[in-house]
C-alpha positions in Angstrom: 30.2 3.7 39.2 28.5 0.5 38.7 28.2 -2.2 41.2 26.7 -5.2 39.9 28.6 -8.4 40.2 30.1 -9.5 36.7 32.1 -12.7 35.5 35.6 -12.1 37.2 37.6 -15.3 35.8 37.3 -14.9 32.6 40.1 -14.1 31.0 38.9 -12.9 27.6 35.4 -12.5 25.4 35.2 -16.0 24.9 36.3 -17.9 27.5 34.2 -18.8 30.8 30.8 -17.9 31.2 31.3 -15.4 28.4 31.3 -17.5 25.6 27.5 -18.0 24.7 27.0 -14.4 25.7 29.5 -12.9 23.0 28.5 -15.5 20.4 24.6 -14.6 21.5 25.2 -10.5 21.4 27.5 -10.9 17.9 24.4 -13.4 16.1 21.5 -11.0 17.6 23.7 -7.8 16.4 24.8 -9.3 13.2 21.0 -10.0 12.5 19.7 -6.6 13.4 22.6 -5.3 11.3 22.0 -7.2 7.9 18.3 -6.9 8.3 19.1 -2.5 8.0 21.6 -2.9 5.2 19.8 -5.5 3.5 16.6 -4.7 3.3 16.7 -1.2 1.2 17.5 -2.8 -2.6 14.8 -5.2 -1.6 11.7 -3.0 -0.4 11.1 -1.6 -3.7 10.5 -4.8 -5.3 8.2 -5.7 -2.4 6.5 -2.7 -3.0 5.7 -2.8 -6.5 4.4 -6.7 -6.1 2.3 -5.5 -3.4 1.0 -2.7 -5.1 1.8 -0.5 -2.3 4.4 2.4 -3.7 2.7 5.1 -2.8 3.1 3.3 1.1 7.0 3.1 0.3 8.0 5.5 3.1 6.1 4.1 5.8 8.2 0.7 5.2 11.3 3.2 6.8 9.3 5.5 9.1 7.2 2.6 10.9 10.8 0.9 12.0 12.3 4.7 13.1 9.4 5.2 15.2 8.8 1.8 16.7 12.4 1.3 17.0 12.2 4.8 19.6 9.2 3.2 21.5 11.4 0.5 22.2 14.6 1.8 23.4 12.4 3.8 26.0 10.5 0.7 27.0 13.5 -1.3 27.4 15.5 1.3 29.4 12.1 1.0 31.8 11.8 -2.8 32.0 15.9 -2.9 32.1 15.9 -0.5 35.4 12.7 -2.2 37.1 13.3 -6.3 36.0 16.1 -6.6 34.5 17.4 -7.6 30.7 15.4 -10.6 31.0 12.4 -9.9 30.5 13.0 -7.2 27.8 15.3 -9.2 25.8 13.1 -11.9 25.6 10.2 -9.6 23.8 12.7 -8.2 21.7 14.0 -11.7 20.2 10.2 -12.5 20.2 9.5 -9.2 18.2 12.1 -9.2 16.1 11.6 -13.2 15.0 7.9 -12.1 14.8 8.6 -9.1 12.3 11.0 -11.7 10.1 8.0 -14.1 9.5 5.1 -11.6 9.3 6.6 -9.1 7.0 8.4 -12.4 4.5 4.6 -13.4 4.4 3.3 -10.6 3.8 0.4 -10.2 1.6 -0.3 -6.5 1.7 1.7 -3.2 1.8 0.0 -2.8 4.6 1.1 -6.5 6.3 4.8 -4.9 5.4 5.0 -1.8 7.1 3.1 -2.9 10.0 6.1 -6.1 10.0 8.5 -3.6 9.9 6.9 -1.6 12.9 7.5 -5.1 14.7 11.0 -5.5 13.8 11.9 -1.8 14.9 10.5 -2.4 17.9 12.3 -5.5 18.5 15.7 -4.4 17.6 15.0 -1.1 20.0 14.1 -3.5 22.8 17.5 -5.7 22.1 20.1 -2.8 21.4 19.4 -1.4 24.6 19.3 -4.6 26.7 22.3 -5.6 25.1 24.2 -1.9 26.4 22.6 -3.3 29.8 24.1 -6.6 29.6 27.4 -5.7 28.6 27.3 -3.3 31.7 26.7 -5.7 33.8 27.8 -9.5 32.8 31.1 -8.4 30.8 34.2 -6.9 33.5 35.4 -3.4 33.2 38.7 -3.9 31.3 36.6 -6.2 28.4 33.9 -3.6 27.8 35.8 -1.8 25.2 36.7 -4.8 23.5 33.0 -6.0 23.0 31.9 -2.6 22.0 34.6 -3.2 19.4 33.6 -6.5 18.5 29.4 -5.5 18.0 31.3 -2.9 15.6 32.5 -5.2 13.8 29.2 -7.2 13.3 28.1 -4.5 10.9 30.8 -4.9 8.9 29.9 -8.5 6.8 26.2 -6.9 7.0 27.8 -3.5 5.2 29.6 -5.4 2.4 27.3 -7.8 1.3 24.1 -7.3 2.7 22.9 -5.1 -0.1 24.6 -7.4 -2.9 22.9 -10.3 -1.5 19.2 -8.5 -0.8 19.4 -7.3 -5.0 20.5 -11.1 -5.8 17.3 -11.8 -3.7 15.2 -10.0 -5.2 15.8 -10.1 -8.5 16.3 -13.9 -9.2 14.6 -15.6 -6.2 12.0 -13.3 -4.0 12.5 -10.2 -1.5 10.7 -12.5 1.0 13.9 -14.3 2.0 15.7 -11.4 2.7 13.6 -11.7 5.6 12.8 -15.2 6.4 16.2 -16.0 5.4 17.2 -14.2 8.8 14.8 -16.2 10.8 17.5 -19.4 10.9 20.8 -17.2 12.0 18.5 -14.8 14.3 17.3 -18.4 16.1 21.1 -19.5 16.2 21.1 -15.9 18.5 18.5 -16.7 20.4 19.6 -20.1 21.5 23.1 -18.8 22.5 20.9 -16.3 24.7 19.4 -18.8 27.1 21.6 -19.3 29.2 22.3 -15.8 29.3 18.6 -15.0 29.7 18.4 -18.0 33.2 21.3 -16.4 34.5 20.6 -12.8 34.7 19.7 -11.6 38.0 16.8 -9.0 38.7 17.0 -5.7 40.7 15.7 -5.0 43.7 11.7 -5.7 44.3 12.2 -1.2 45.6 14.5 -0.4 42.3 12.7 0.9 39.1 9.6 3.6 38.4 6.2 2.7 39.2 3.4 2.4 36.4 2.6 6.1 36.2 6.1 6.8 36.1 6.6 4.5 33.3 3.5 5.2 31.2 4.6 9.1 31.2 7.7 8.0 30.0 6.6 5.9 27.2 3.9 8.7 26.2 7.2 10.6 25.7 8.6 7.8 23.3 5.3 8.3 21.5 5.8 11.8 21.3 9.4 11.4 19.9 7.9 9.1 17.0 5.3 11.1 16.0 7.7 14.0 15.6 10.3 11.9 14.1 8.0 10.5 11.7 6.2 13.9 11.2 9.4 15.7 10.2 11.1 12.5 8.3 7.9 13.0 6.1 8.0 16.8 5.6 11.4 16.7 4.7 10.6 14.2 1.9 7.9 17.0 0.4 9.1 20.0 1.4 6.5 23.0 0.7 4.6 25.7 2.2 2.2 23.1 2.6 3.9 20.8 5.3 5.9 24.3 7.2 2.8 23.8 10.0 3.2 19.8 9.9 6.7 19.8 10.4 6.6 21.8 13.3 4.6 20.3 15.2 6.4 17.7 14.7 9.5 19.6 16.6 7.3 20.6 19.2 6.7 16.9 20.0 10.2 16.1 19.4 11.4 18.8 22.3 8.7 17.9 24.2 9.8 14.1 24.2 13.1 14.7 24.6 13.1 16.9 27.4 12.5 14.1 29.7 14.4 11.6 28.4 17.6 12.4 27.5 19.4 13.7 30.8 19.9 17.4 32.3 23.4 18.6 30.8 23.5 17.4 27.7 23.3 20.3 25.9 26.0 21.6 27.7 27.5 18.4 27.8 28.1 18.4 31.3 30.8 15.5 32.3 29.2 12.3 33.1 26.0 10.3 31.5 25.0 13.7 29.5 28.4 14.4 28.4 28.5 10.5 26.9 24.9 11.0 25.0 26.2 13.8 24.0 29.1 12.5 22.0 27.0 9.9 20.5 23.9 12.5 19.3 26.8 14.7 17.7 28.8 11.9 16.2 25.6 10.2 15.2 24.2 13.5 13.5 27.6 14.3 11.6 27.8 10.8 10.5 25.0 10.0 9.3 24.0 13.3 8.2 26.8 13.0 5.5 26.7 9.9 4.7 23.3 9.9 3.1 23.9 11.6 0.3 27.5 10.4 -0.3 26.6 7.9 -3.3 24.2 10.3 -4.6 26.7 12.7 -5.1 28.8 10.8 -6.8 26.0 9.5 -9.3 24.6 13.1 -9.7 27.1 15.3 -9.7 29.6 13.0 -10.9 28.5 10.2 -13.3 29.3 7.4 -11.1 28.0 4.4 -11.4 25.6 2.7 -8.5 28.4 0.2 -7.7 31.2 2.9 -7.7 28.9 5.4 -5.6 28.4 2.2 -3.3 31.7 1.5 -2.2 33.0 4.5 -0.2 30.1 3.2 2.6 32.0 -0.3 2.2 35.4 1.7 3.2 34.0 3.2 5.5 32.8 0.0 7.2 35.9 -1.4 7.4 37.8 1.4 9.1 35.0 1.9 11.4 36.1 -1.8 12.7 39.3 -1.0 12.5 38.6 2.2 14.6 36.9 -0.1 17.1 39.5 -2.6 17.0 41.9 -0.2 17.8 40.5 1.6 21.1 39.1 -2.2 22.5 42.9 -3.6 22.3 44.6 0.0 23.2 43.0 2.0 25.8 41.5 0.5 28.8 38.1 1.0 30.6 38.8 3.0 32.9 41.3 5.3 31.2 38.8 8.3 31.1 41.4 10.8 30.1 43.1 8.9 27.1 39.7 7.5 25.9 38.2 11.1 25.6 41.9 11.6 23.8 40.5 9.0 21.1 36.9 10.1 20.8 38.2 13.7 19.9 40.4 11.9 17.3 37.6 10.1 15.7 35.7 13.7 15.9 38.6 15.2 14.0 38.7 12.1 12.0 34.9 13.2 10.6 35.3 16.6 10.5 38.4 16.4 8.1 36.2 13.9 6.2 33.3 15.9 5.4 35.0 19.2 4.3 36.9 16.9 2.1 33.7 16.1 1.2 32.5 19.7 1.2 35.6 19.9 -1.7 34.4 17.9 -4.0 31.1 19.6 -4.3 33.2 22.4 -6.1 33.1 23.1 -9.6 35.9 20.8 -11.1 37.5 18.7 -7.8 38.0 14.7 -8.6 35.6 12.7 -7.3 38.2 10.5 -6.4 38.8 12.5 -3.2 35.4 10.9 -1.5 37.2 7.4 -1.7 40.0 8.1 1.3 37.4 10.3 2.7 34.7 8.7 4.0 37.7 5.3 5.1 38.3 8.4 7.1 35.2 9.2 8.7 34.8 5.4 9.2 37.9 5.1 11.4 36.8 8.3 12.9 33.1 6.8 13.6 34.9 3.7 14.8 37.0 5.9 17.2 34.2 7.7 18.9 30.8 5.2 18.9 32.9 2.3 21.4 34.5 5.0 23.6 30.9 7.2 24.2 29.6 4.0 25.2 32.5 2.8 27.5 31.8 6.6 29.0 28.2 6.3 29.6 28.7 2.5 31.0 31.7 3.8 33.6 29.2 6.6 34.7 26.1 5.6 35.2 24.5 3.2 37.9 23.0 -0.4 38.6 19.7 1.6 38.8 19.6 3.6 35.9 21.7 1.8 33.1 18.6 0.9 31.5 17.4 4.7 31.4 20.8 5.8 30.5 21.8 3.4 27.7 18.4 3.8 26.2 19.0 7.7 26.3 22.4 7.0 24.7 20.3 5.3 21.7 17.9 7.4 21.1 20.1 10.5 21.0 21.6 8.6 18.3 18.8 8.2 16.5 17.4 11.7 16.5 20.2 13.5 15.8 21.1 10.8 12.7 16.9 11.1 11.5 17.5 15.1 11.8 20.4 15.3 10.1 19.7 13.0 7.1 16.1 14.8 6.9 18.1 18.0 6.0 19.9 16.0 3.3 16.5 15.2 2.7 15.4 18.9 2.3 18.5 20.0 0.9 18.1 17.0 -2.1 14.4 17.6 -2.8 15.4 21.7 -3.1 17.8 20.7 -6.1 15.9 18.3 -7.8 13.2 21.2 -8.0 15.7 23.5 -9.4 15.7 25.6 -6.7 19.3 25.3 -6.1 22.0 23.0 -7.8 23.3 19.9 -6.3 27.0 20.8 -6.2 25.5 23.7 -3.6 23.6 21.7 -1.8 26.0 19.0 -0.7 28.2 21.7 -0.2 26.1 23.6 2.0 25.0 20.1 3.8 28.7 19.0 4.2 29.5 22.5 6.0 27.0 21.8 8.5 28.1 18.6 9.2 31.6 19.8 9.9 29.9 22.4 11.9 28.4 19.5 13.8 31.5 17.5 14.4 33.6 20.8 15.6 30.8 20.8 18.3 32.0 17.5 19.2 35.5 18.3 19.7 34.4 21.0 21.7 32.0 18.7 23.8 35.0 16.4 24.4 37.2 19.0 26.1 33.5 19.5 28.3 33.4 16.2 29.1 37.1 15.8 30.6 35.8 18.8 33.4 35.7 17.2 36.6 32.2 17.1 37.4 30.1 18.8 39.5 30.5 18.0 43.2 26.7 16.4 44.4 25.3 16.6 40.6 22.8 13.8 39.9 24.1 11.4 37.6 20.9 11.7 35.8 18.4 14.2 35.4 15.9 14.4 32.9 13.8 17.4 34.3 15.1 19.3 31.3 18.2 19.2 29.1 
């Protein structure tokens, strides 16, 4: 259980001393959340006026893998000084990444901007778990995890629409530097936040060895990340010794930090990343192919294909809405309840999904499916972090909300690199699309039966004098 001293008058998210925190964590979030939706219709554009297509990738990959680097580093500088000092560098990163990459005169300028920006946002996502543990009381935890949900959801709907508009009849650069106003707004609200946050103990934290080992296994997780989100986009003979050594980084990175258990998902911290890394993986993994299959297989149009991921954005709030006003903090049994809902939510979702990949099904069907897996997502994401936040401790919620993160984003960058594979096999021919988001769809729903399965692991009572973290080996 935590122990850290939080606001205890305040009555609601924006009331008290909470105000200017909630308005700061909902700007910064909103930012981080319309600069990921909004910058894909954009990036080609940039790309072609700075002659750099063949760099297009590395606009994506250098974000992933900066973005890893800096959940690790903030879950260090979280546990030894405080959120302070790391959310400070991550709105001075972020900012930073705005300007350089809407100035940018080279491909090169661009990706090394985005690099910036990932590892900025990594920094803040994680320091904002950390805050939320420790300014916000128990019983409103659920309800801000509800209302950062919701900040995606404006990004979701219009982001893309207003990036094209952009891009097309002003320039791509403002999609960046138009940011830089709203993410200040963020970073004024912060202040006070930032003054008032205390530090840990001069004893609490990992030395500098300690540390550097741990962010040499951040490096390692990017470089595999990077090394299999690259194979997968040319899959061949050619890149089979590539790729894995890219997994052999990736395990290696892993191992040590993500906690001991979580394979099993043994109740407590592992159980909680656990959750995330499976709903994360199911997710995403379907998702990314959900408006190509309706273009490809079904003759959609890109606005058409488009909207089922503007559905599903609005359930996921509702999802999140829901479990913030209905099932309190520290209702452990009830809130696992709700995240095997949202587990069954996606797993009904993508074998609906699986459906419409057969020979003659309406294409209609993927409409009411993915609002599905949206609630479902909305269901599960709040209540794994509520879980990890109601298990772990003063000194390690840095570790363990970073942990929480970057299971997310491995799992999600593993499973949309099998898309990846799966796609690049049937545009070769080598198999037809209809298989191939059938066969990716199945192992989704594979995915999000394991969750179900790690739920009812989860509610065990845990082990009596088990660390709560561990991160020997998983």
């Amino acid at each position: 259980m935590t122990t850290a001293t939080r606001p205890a008058t305040s009555a609601s998210l924006y009331s008290g001393s909470l105000r200017a925190t909630t308005g700061g964590v909902v700007v910064l979030i909103s930012m981080i959340a319309f600069e990921a939706m909004a910058v894909g219709p954009a990036l080609p554009t940039a790309a072609r006026e700075l002659h750099g297509l063949s760099a297009y990738g590395w606009a994506f990959t250098a974000l992933l893998a900066a973005n890893v680097v800096g959940m690790v580093a903030a879950g260090v500088l979280n546990d030894s000084r405080g959120p302070r000092r790391p959310l400070a560098l991550g709105m001075a990163a972020f900012c930073a990444g705005l300007v350089v990459a809407g100035t940018s005169t080279t491909m090169a300028q661009l990706v090394i901007a985005r690099g910036v920006q990932g590892l900025g946002s990594g920094l803040l996502i994680t320091s904002v778990y950390v805050v939320i543990g420790t300014e916000y009381p128990d019983r409103l935890q659920p309800k801000v995890f509800a209302v950062t949900s919701s900040a995606w959801v404006v990004p979701s709907l219009v982001g893309p629409l207003v990036s094209g508009l952009l891009a097309q009849h002003a320039s791509w650069r403002w999609v960046f530097l138009g940011l830089l106003p709203f993410t200040l707004v963020g970073v004024v609200l912060m202040l006070p936040v930032l003054r008032r946050l205390a530090r840990p103990a001069p004893s609490a934290g990992l030395d500098s060895r300690a540390a550097g080992h741990l962010l040499l296994r951040a490096g390692a997780v990017a470089t595999g990340i990077s090394v299999l989100e690259a194979s997968g986009q040319h899959p061949s003979p050619v890149v089979l010794a590539p790729a894995a050594g890219g997994l052999v980084l990736l395990v290696w990175g892993l191992r040590r930090l993500l906690p001991r258990g979580i394979v099993r998902a043994r109740p407590g911290v592992p159980a909680a990343v656990a959750l995330r890394g499976l709903l994360a993986g199911a997710f995403f993994g379907a998702e990314a192919v959900v408006p190509l299959s309706l273009t490809v297989q079904h003759g959609y149009g890109a606005t058409a294909a488009g909207l089922p991921l503007s559905a599903a954005g609005v359930t996921w709030a509702l999802g999140s809405w829901w479990q913030g006003r209905t099932v309190a903090a520290d209702n452990q049994a009830l809130r696992l309840r709700v995240a095997r809902a949202g587990f069954y939510c996606v797993g009904i979702a993508v074998l609906l999904l699986a459906a419409t990949a057969l020979p003659g099904a309406p294409a209609l069907i993927v409409y009411p499916a993915w609002a599905i897996a949206g609630l479902g997502a909305g269901l599960t994401m709040p209540s794994s972090s509520v879980l990890l936040l109601r298990a772990t401790t003063d000194a390690e919620r840095g570790a363990d909300s970073a942990a929480l993160q970057l299971c997310d984003t491995t799992a999600s960058s593993i499973t949309t690199g099998l898309a990846g594979v799966l796609i690049a096999a049937a545009a070769r021919g080598a198999i037809g699309y209809g298989p191939a988001f059938f066969l990716l769809d199945l192992a989704m729903a594979a995915i999000a039966a394991t969750g179900v399965l790690a739920v009812t692991t989860a509610g065990r009572p845990a082990p009596v004098g088990a660390p709560v973290l561990d991160r020997a080996a998983p």
